[in-house]
PyMOL Python script that loads the backbone (N, CA, C, O; Angstrom):
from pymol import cmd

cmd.read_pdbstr("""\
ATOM      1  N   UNK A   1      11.007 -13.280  31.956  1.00  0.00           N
ATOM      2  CA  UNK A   1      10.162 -14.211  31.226  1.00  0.00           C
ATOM      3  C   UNK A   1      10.911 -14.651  29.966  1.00  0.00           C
ATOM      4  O   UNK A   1      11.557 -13.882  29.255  1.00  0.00           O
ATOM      5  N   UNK A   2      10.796 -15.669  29.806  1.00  0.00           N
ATOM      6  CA  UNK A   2      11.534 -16.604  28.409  1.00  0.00           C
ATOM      7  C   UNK A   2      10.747 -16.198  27.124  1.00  0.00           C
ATOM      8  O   UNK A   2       9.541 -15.977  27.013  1.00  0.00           O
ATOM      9  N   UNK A   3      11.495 -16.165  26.407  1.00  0.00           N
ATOM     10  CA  UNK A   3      10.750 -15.786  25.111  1.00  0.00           C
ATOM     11  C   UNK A   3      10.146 -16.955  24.413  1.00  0.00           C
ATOM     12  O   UNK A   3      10.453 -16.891  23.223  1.00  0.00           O
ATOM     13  N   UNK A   4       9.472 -17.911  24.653  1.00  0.00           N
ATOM     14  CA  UNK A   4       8.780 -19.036  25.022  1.00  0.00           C
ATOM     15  C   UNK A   4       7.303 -18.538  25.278  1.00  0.00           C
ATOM     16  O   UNK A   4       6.245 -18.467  24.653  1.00  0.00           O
ATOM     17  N   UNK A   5       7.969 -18.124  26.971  1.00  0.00           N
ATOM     18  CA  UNK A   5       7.020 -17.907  27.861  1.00  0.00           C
ATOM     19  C   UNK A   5       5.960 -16.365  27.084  1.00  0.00           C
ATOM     20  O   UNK A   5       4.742 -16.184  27.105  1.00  0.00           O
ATOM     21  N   UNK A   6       6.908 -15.639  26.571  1.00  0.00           N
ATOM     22  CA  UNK A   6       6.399 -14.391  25.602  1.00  0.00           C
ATOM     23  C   UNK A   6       5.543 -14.567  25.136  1.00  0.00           C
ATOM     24  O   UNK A   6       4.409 -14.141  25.356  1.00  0.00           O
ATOM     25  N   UNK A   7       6.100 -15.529  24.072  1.00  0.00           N
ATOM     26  CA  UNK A   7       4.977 -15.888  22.519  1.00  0.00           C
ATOM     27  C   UNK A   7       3.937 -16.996  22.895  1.00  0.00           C
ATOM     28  O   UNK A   7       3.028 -17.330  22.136  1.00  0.00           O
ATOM     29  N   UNK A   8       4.146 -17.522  24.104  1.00  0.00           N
ATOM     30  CA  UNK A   8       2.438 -17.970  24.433  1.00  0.00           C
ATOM     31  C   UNK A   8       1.650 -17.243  24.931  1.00  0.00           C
ATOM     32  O   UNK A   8       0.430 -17.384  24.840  1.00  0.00           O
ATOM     33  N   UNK A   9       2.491 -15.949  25.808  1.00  0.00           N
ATOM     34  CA  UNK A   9       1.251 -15.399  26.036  1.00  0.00           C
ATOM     35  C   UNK A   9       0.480 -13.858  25.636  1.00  0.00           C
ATOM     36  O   UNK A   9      -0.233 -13.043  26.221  1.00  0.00           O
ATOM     37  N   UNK A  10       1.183 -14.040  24.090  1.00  0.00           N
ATOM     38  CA  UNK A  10       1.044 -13.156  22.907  1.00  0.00           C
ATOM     39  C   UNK A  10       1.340 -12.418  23.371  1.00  0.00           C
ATOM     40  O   UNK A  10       0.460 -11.816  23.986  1.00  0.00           O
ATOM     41  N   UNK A  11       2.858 -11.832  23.467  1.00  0.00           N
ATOM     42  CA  UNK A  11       3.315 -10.385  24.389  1.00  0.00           C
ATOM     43  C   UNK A  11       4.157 -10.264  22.696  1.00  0.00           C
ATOM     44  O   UNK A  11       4.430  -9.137  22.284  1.00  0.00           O
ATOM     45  N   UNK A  12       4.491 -11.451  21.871  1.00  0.00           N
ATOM     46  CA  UNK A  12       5.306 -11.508  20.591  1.00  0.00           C
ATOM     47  C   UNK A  12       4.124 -11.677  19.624  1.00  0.00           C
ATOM     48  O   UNK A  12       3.078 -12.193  20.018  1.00  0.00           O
ATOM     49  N   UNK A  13       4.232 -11.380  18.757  1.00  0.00           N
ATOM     50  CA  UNK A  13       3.174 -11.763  17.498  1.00  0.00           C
ATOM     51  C   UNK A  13       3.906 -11.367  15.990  1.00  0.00           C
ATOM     52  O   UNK A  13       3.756 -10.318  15.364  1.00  0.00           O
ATOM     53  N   UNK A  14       4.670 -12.448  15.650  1.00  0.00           N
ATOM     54  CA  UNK A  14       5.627 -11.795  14.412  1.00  0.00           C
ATOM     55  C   UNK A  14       5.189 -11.467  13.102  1.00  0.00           C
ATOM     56  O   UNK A  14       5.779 -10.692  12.349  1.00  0.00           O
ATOM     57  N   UNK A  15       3.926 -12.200  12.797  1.00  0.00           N
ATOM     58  CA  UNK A  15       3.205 -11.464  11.857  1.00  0.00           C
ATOM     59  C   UNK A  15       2.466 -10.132  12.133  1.00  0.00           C
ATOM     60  O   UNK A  15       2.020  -9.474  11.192  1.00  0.00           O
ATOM     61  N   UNK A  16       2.383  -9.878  12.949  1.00  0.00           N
ATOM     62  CA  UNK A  16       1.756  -8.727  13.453  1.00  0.00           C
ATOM     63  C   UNK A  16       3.073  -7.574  13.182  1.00  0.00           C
ATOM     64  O   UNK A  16       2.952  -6.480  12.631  1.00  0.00           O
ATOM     65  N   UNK A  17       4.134  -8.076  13.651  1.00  0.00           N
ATOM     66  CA  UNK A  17       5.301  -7.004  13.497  1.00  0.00           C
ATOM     67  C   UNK A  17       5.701  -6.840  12.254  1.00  0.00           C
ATOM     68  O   UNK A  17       6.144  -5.793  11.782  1.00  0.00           O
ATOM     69  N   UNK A  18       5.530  -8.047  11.599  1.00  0.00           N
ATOM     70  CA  UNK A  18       6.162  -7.955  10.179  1.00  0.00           C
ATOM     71  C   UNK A  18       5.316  -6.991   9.083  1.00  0.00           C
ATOM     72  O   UNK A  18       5.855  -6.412   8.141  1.00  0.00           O
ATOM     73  N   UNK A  19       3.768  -6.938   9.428  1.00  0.00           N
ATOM     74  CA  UNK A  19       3.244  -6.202   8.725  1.00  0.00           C
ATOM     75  C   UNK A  19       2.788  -4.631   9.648  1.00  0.00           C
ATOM     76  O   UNK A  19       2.054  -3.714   9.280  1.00  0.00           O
ATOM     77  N   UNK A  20       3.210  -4.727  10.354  1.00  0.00           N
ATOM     78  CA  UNK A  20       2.834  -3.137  10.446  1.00  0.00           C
ATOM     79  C   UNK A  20       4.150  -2.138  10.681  1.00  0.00           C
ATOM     80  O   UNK A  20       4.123  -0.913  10.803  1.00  0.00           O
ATOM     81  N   UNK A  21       5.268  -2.989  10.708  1.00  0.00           N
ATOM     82  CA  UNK A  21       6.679  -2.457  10.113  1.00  0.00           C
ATOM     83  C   UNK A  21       6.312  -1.448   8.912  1.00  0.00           C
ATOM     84  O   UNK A  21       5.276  -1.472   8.247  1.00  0.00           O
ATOM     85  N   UNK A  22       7.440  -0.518   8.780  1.00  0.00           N
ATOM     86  CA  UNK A  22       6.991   0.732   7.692  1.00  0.00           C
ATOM     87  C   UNK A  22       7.682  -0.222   6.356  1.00  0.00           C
ATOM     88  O   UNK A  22       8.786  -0.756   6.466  1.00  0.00           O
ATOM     89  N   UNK A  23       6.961  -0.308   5.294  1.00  0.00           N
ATOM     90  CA  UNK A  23       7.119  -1.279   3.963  1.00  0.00           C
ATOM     91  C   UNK A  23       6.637  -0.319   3.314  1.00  0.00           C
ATOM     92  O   UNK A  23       5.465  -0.036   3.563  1.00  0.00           O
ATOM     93  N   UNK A  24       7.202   0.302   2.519  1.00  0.00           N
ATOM     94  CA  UNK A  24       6.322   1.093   1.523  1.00  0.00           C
ATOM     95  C   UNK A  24       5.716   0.109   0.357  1.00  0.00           C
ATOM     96  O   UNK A  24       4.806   0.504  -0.373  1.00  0.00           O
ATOM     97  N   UNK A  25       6.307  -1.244   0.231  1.00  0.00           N
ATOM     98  CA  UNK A  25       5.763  -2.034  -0.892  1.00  0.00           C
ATOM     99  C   UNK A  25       4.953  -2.798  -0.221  1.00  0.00           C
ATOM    100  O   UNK A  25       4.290  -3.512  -0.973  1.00  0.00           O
ATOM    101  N   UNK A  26       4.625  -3.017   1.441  1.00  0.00           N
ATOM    102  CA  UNK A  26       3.659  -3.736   1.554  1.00  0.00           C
ATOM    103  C   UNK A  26       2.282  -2.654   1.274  1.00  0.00           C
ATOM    104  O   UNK A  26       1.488  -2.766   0.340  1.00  0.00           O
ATOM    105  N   UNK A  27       2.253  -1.433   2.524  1.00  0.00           N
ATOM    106  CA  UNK A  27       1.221  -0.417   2.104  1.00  0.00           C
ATOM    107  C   UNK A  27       0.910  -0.385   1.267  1.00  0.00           C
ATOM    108  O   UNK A  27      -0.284  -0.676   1.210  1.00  0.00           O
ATOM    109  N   UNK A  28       1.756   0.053  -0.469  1.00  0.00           N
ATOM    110  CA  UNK A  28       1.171   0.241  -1.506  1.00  0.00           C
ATOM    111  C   UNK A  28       0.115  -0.570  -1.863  1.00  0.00           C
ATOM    112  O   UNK A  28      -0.959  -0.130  -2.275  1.00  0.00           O
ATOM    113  N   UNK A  29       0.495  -2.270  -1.657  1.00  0.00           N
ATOM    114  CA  UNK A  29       0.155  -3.309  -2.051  1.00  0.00           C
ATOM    115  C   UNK A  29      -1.597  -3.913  -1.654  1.00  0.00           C
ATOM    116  O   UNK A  29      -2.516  -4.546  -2.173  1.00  0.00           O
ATOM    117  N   UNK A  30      -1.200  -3.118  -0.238  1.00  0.00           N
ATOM    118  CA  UNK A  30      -2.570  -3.107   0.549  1.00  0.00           C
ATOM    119  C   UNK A  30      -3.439  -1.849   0.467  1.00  0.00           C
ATOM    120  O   UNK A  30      -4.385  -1.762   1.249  1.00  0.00           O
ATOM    121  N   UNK A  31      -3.330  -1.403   0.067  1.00  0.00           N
ATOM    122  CA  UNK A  31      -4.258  -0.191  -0.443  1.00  0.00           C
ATOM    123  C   UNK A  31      -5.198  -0.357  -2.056  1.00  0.00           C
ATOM    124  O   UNK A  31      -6.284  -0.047  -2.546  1.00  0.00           O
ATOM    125  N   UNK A  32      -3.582  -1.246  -2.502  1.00  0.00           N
ATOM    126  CA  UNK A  32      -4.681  -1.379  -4.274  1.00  0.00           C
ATOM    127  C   UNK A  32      -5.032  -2.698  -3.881  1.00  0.00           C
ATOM    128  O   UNK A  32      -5.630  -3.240  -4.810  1.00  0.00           O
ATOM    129  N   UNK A  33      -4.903  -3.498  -2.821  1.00  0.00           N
ATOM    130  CA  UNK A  33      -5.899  -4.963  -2.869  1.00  0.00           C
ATOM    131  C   UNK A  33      -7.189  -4.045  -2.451  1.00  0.00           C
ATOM    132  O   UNK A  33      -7.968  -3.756  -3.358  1.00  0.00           O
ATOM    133  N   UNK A  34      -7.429  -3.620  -1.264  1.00  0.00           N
ATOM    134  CA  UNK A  34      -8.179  -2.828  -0.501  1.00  0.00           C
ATOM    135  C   UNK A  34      -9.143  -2.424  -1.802  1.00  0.00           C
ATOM    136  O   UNK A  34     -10.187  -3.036  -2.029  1.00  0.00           O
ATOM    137  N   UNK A  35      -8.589  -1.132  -2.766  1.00  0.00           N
ATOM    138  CA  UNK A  35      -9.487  -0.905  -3.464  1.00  0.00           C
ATOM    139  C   UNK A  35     -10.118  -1.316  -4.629  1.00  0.00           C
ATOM    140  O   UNK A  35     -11.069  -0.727  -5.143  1.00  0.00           O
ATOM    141  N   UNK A  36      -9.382  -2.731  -5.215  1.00  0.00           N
ATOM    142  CA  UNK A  36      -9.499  -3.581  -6.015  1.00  0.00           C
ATOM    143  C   UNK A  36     -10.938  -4.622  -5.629  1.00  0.00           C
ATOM    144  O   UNK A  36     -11.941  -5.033  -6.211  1.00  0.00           O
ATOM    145  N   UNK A  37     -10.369  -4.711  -4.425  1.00  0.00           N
ATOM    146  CA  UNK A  37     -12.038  -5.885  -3.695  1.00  0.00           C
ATOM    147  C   UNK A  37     -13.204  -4.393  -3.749  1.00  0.00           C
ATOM    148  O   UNK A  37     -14.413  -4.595  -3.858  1.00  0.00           O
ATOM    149  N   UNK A  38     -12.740  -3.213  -3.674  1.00  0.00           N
ATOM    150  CA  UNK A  38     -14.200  -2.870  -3.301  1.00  0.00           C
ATOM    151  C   UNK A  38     -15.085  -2.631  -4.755  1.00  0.00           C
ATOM    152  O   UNK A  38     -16.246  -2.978  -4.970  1.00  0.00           O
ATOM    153  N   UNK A  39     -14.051  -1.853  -5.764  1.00  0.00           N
ATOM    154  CA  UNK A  39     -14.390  -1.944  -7.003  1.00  0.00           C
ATOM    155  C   UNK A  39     -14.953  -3.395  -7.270  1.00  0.00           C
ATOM    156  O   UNK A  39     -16.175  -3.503  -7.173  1.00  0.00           O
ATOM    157  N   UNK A  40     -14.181  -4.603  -7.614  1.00  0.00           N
ATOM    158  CA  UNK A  40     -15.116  -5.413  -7.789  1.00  0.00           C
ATOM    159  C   UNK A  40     -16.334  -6.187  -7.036  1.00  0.00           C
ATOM    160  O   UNK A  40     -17.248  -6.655  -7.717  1.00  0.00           O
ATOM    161  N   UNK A  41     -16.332  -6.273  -6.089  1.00  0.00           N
ATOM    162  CA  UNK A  41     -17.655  -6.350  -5.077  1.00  0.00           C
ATOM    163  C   UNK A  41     -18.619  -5.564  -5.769  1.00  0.00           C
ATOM    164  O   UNK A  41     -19.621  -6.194  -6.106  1.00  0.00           O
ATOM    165  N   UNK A  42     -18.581  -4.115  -6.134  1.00  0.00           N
ATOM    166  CA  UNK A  42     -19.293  -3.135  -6.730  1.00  0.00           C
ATOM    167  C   UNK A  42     -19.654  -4.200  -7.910  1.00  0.00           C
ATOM    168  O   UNK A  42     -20.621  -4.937  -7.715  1.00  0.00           O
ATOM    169  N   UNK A  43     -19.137  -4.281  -8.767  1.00  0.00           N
ATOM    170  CA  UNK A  43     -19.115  -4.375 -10.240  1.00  0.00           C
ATOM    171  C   UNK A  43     -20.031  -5.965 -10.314  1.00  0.00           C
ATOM    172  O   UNK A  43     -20.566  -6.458 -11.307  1.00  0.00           O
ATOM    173  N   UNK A  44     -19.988  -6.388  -9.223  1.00  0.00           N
ATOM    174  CA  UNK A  44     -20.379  -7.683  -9.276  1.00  0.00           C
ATOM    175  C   UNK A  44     -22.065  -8.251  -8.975  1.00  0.00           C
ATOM    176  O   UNK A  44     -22.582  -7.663  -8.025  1.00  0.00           O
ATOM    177  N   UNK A  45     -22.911  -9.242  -9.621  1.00  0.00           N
ATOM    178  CA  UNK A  45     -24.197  -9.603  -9.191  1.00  0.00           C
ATOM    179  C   UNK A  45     -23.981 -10.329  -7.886  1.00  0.00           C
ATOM    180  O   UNK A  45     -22.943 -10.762  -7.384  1.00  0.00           O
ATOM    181  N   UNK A  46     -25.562 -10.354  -7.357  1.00  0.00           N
ATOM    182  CA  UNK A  46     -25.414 -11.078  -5.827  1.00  0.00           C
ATOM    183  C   UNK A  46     -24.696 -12.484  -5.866  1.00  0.00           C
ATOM    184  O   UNK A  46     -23.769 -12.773  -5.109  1.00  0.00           O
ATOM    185  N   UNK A  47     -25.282 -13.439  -6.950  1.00  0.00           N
ATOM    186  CA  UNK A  47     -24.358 -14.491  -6.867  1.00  0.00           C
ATOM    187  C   UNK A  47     -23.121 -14.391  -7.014  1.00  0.00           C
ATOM    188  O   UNK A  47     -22.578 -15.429  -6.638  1.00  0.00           O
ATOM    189  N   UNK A  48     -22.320 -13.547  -7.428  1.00  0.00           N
ATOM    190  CA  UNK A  48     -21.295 -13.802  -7.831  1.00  0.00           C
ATOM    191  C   UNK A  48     -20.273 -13.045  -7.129  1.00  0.00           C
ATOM    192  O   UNK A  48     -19.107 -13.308  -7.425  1.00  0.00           O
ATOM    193  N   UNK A  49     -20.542 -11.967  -6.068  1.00  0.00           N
ATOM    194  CA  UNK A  49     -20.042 -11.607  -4.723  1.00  0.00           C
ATOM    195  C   UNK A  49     -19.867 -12.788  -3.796  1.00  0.00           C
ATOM    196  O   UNK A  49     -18.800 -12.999  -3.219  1.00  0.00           O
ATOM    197  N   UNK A  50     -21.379 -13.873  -3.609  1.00  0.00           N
ATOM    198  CA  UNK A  50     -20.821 -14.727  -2.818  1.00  0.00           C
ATOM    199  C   UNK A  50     -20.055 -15.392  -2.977  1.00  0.00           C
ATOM    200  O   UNK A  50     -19.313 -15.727  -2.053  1.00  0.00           O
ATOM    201  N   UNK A  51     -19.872 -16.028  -4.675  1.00  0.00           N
ATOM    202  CA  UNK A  51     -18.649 -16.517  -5.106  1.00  0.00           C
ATOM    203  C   UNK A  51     -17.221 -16.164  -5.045  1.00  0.00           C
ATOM    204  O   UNK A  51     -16.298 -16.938  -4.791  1.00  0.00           O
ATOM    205  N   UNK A  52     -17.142 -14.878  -5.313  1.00  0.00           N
ATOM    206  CA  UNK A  52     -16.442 -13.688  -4.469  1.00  0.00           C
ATOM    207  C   UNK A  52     -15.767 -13.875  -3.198  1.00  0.00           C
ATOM    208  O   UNK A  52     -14.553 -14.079  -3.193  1.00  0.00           O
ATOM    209  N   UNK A  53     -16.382 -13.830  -2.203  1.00  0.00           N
ATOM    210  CA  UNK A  53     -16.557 -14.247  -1.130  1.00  0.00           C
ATOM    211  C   UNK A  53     -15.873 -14.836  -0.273  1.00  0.00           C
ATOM    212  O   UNK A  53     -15.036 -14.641   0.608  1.00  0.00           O
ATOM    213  N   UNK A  54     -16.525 -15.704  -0.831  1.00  0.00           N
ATOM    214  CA  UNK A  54     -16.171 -17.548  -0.995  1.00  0.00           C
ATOM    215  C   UNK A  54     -14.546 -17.793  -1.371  1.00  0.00           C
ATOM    216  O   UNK A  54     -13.808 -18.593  -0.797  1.00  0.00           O
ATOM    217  N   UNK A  55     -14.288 -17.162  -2.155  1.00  0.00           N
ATOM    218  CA  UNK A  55     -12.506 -17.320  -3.187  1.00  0.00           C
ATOM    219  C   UNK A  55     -12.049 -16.638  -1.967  1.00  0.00           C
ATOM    220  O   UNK A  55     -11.417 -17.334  -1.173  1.00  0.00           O
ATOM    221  N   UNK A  56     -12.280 -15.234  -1.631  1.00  0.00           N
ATOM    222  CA  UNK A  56     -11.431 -14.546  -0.487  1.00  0.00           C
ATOM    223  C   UNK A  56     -11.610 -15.183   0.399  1.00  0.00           C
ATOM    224  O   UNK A  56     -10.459 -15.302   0.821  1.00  0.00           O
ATOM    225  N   UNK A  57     -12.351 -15.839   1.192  1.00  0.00           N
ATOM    226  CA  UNK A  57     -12.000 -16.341   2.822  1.00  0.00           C
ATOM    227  C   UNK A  57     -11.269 -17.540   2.613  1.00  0.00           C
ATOM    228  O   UNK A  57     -10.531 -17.859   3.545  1.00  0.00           O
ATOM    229  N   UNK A  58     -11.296 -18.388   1.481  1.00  0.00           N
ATOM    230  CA  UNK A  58     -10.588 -20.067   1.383  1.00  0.00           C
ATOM    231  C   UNK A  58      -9.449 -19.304   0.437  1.00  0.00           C
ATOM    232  O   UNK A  58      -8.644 -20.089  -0.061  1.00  0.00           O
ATOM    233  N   UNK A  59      -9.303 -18.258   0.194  1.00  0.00           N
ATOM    234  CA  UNK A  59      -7.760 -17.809  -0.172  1.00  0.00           C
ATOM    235  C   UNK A  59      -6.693 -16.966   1.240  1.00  0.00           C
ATOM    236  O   UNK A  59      -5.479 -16.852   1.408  1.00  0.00           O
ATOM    237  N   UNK A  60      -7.885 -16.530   2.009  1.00  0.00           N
ATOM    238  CA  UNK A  60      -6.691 -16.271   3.322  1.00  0.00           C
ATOM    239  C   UNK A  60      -6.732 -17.281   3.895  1.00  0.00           C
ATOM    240  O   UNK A  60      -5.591 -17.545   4.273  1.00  0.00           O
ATOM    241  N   UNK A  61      -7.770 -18.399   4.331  1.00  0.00           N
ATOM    242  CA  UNK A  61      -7.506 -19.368   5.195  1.00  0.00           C
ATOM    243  C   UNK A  61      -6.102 -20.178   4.350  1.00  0.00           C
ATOM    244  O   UNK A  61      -5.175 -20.246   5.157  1.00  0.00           O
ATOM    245  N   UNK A  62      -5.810 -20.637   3.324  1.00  0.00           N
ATOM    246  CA  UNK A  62      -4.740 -21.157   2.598  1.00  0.00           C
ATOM    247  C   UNK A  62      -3.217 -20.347   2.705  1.00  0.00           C
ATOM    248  O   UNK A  62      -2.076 -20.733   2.450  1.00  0.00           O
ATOM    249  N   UNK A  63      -3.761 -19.035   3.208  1.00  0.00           N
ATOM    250  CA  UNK A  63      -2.452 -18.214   3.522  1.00  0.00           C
ATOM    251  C   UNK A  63      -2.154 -18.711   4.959  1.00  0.00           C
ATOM    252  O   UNK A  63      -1.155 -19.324   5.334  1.00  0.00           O
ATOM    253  N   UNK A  64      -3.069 -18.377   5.579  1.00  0.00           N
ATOM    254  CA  UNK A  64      -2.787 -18.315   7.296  1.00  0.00           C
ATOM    255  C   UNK A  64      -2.029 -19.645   6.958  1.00  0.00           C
ATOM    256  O   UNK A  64      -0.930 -19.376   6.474  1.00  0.00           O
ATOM    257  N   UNK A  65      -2.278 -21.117   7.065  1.00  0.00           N
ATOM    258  CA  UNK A  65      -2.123 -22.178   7.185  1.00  0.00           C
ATOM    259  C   UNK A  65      -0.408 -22.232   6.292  1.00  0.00           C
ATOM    260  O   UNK A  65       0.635 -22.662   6.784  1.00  0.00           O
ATOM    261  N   UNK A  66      -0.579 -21.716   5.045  1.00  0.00           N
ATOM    262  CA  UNK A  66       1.046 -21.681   4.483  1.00  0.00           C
ATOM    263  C   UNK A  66       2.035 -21.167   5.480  1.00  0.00           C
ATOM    264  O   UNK A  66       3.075 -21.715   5.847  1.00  0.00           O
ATOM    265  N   UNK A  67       1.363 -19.633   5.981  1.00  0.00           N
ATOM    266  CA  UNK A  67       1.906 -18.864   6.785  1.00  0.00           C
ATOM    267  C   UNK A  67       2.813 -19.799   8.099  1.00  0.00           C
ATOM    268  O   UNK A  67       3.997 -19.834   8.435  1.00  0.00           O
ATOM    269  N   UNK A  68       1.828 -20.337   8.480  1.00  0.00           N
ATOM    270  CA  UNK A  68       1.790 -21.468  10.286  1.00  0.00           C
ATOM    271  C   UNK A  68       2.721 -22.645   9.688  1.00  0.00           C
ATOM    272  O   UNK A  68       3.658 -23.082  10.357  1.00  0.00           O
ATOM    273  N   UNK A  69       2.471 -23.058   8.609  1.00  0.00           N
ATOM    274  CA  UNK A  69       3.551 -23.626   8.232  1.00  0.00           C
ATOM    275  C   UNK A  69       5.175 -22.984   8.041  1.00  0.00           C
ATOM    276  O   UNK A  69       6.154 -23.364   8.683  1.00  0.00           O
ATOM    277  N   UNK A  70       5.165 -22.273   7.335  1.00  0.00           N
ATOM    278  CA  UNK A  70       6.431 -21.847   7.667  1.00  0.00           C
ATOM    279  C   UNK A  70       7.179 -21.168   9.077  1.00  0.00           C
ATOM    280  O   UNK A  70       8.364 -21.086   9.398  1.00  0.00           O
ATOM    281  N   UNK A  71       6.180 -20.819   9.611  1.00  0.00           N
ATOM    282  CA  UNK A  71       6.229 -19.797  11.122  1.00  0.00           C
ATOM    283  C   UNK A  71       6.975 -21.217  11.313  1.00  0.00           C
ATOM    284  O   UNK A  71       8.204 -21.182  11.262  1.00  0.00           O
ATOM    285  N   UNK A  72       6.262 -22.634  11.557  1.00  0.00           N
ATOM    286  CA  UNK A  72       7.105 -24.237  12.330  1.00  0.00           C
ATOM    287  C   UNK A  72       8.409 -24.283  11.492  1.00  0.00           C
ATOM    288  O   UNK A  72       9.502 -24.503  12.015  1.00  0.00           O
ATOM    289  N   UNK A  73       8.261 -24.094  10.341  1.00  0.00           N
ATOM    290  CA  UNK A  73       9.782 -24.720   9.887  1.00  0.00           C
ATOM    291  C   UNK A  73      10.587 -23.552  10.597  1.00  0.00           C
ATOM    292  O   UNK A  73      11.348 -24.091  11.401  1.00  0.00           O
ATOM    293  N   UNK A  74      10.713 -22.352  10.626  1.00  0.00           N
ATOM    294  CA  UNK A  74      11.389 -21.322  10.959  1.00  0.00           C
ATOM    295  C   UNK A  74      12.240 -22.334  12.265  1.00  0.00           C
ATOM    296  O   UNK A  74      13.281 -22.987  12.185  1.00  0.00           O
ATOM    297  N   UNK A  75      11.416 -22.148  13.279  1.00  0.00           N
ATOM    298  CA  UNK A  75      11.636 -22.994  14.748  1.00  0.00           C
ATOM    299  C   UNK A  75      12.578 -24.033  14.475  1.00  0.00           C
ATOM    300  O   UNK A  75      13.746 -23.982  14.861  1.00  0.00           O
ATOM    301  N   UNK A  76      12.098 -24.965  13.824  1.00  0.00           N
ATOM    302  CA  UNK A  76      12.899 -26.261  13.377  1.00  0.00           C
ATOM    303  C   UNK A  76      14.159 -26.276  12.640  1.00  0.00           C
ATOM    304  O   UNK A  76      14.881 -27.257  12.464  1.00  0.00           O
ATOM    305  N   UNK A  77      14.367 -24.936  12.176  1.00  0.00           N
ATOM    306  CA  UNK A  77      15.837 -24.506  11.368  1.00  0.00           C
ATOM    307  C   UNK A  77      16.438 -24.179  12.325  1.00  0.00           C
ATOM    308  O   UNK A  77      17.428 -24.837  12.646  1.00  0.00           O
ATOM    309  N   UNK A  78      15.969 -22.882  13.210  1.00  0.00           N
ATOM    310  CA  UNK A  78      16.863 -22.528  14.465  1.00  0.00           C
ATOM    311  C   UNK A  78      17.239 -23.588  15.282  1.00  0.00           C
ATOM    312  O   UNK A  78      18.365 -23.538  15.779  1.00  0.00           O
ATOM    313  N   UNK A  79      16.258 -24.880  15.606  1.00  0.00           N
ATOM    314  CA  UNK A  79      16.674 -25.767  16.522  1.00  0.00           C
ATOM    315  C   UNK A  79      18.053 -26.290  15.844  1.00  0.00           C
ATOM    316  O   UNK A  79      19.133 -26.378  16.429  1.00  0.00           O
ATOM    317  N   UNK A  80      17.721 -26.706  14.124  1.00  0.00           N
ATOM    318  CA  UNK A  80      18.820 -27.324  14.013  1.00  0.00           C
ATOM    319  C   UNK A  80      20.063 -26.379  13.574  1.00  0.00           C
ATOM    320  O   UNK A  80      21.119 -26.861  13.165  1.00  0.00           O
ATOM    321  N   UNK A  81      19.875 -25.234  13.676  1.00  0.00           N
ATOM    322  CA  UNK A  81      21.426 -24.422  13.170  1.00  0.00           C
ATOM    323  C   UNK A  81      21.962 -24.735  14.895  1.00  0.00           C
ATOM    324  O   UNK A  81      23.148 -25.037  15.030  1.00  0.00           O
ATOM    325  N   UNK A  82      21.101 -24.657  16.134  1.00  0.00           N
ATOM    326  CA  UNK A  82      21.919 -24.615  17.232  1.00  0.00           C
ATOM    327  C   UNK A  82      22.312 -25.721  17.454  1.00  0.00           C
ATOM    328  O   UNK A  82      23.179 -25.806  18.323  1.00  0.00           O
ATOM    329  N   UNK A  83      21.884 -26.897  16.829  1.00  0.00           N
ATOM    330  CA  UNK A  83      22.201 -28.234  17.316  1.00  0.00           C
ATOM    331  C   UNK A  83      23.446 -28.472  16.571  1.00  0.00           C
ATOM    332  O   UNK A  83      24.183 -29.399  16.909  1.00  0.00           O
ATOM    333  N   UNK A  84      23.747 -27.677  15.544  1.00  0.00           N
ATOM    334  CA  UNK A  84      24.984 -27.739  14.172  1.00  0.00           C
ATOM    335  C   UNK A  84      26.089 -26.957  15.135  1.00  0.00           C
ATOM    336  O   UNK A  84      27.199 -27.480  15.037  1.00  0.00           O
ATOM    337  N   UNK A  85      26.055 -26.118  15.807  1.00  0.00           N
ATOM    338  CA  UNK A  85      26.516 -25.454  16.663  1.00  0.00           C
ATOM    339  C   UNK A  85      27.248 -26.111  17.334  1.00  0.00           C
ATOM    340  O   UNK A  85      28.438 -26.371  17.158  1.00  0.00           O
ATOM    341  N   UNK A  86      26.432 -26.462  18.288  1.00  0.00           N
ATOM    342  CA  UNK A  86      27.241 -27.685  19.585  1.00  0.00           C
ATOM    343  C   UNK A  86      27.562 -29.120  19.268  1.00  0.00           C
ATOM    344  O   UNK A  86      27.502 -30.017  20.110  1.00  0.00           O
ATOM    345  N   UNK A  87      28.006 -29.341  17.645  1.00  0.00           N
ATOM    346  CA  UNK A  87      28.382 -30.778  17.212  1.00  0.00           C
ATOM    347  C   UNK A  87      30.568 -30.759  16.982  1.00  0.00           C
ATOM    348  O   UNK A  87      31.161 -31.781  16.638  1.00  0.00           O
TER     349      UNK A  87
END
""", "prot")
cmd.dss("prot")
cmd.show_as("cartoon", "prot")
cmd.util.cbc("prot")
cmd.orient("prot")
């Protein structure tokens, strides 16, 4: 199977590899976000959790989408380092 054929049919998932790779600076990083949201969730009134909320899901959706953006340019560099290749 082509590695094409792989990553459509999610047998590859490189964000998936990239973060559960051993990082001791990602773990750290995700442990004090982890306990940072729960402390403040705590600390916070009902309105202002949803506001809360609200900032965290339209702050990962703005990641994913940066993310998917760069995941395409990645592709589009390799196409053109191989096309630099065979010139």
């Amino acid at each position: 199977m082509s590695i094409i054929e792989e990553l459509w049919n999610g047998n590859i998932n490189p964000s998936e590899e990239i973060r559960t790779k051993a990082n001791p600076e990602y773990e750290s990083l995700l442990v004090s976000v982890s306990e940072s949201y729960d402390e403040l969730k705590k600390a916070l009134c009902e309105p202002q959790k949803a506001l809360f909320e609200r900032f965290v899901r339209d702050s990962e959706m703005l990641s994913v989408i940066l993310e998917k953006a760069a995941f395409r340019r990645g592709f589009i560099l390799g196409a053109q380092f191989t096309e630099d290749i065979y010139k």
